[in-house]
C-alpha positions as CSV (number, residue, x, y, z in Angstrom):
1,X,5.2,25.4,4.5
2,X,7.4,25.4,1.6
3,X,6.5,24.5,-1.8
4,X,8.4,21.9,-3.4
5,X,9.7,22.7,-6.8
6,X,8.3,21.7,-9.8
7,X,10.5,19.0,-12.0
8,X,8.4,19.6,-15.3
9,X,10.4,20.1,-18.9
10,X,11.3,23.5,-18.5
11,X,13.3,22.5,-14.5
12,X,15.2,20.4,-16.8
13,X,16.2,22.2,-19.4
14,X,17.7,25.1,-16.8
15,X,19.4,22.4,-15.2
16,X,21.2,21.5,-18.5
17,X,21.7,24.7,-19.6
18,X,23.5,25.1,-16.5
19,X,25.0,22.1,-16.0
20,X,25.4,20.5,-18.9
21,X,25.9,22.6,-21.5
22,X,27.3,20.2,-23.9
23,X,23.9,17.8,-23.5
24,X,22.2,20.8,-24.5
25,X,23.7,21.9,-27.1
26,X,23.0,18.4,-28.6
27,X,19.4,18.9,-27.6
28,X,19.4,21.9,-29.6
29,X,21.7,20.1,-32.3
30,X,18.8,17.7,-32.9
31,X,20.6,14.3,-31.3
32,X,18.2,14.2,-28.8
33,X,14.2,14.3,-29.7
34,X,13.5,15.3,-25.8
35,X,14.7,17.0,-23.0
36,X,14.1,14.2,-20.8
37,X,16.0,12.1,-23.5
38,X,19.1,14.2,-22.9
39,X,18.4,14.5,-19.3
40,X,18.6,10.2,-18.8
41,X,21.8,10.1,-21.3
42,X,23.8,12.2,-19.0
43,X,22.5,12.0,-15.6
44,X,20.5,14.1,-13.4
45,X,17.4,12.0,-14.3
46,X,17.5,8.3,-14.4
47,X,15.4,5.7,-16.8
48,X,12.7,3.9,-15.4
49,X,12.9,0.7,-14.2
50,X,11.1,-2.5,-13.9
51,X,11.8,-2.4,-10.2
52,X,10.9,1.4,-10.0
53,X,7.7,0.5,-11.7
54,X,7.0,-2.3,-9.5
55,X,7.5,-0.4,-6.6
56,X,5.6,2.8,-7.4
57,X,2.3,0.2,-8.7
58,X,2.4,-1.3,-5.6
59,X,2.1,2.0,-3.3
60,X,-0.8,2.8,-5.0
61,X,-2.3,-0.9,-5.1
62,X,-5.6,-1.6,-3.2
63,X,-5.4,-4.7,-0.7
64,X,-6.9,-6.7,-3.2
65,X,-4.4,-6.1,-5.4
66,X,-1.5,-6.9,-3.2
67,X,-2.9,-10.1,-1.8
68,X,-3.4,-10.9,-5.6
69,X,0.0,-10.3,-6.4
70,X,1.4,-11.9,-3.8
71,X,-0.5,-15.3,-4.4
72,X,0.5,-14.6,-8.1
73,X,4.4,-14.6,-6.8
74,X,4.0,-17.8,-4.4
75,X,2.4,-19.7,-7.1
76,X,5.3,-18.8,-9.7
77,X,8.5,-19.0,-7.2
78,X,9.4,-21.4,-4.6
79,X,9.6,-20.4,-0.7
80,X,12.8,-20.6,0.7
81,X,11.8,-23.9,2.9
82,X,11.1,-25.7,-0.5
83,X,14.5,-25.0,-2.2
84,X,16.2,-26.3,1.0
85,X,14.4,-29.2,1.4
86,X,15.1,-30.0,-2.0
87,X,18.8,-29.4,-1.9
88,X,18.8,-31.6,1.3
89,X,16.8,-34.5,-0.4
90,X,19.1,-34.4,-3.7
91,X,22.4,-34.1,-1.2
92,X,23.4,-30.4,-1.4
93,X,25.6,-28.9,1.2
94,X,26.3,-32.4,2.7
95,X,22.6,-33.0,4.5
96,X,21.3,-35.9,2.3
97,X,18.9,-37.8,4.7
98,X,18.0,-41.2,4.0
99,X,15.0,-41.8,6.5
100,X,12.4,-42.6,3.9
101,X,9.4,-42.1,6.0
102,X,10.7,-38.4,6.3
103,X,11.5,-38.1,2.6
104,X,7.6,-39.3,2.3
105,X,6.3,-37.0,5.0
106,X,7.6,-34.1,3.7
107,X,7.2,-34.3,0.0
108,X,3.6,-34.7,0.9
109,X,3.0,-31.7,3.0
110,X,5.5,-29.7,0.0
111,X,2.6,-31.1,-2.7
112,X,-0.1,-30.4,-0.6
113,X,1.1,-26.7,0.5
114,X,2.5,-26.0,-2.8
115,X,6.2,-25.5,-1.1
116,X,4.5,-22.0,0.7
């Protein structure tokens, strides 16, 4: 089995040196405090995201964690049901219904369910 190569510092700094010569030789220069500074400002190594971040916290999240997440999200955004009911109750996209009763019915179960 092959090893995959290491991507410490000193991976980067051959890469520059190499590749972009002109980003090291600001390293060197002093414009950038770090080689993974330089590295981000021209390319082969990208910032970190809030995405990224989200993504890589929730492969290592125990079950707990997701199900507490995801109740965390549901109670902060509304499902996709709730938004087009709404839209349909206020008149969007030319579905306004005026059967009371129903209006009633289903703002209920939307309050009870909390839109989910």
């Amino acid at each position: 089995m092959v090893k995959a190569p290491k991507r410490d510092a000193a991976y980067f700094e051959r890469k520059s040196i190499n590749e972009f010569p002109a980003a090291h030789a600001d390293l060197l220069a002093g414009r950038y405090s770090s080689i993974t500074n330089a590295c981000k400002a021209v390319g082969p190594m990208s910032a970190d995201t809030p995405m990224k971040a989200l993504k890589r916290n929730w492969l290592n999240a125990s079950s707990a964690e997701k199900k507490q997440f995801v109740a965390w999200i549901r109670a902060r955004s509304p499902s996709a049901t709730a938004v087009a009911w709404s839209a349909i109750r206020e008149g969007g996209a030319g579905r306004r219904t005026n059967d009371r009763s129903l209006i009633v019915a289903l703002d209920t179960w939307f309050a009870v369910n909390r839109g989910i």
